[in-house]
N, C-alpha and C positions, 0 to 999 in steps of 0.2 A: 535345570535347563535354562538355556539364556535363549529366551525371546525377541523376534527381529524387531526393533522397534517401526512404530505405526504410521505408515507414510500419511504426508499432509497432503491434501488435494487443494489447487487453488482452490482459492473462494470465488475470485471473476470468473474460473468456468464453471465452474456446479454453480451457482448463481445463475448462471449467464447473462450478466450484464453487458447490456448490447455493445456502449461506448463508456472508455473513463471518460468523463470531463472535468475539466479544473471546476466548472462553478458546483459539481458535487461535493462539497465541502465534509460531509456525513461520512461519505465513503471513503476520502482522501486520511480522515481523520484515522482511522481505524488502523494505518501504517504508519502512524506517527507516533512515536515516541514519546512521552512525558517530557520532552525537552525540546517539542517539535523538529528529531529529526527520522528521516523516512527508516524503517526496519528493513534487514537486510530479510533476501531472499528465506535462509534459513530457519528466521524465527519466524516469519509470516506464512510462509508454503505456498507461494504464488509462483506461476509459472515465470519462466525468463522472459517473455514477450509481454505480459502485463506486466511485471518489473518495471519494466523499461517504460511501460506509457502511465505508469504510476507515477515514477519519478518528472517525468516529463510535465505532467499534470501536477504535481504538485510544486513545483518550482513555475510554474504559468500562475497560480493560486499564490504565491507568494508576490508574485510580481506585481500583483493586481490586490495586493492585500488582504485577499480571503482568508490568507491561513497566517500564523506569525512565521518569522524568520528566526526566530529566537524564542524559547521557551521562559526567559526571565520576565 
């Protein structure tokens, strides 16, 4: 028998984290990549609306140097 595989639930809503904000750095980090780039929806299981202010939030955090722009 093949098995459905196991849906991912975001994390921002079962957490319920009120707002992303860029200066969370902790949280920002946790979609980042070993090479600081953001993880696609797929591997993360975050819904398509925090997707979207994830990325947003992390390219704010880059701008402002929180987070690197390059992994090197």
């Amino acid at each position: 028998m093949i098995e459905a595989p196991k849906e991912k639930s975001c994390y921002i809503c079962t957490q319920s984290v009120p707002v992303i904000d860029y200066t969370n750095v902790q949280l920002l980090q946790r979609f980042l990549s070993s090479y600081s780039k953001i993880l696609p929806r797929k591997r993360t299981g975050v819904c398509a609306m925090h997707q979207r202010k994830l990325a947003t939030a992390v390219k704010r955090a880059r701008q402002l140097s929180l987070l690197p722009s390059s992994g090197r």
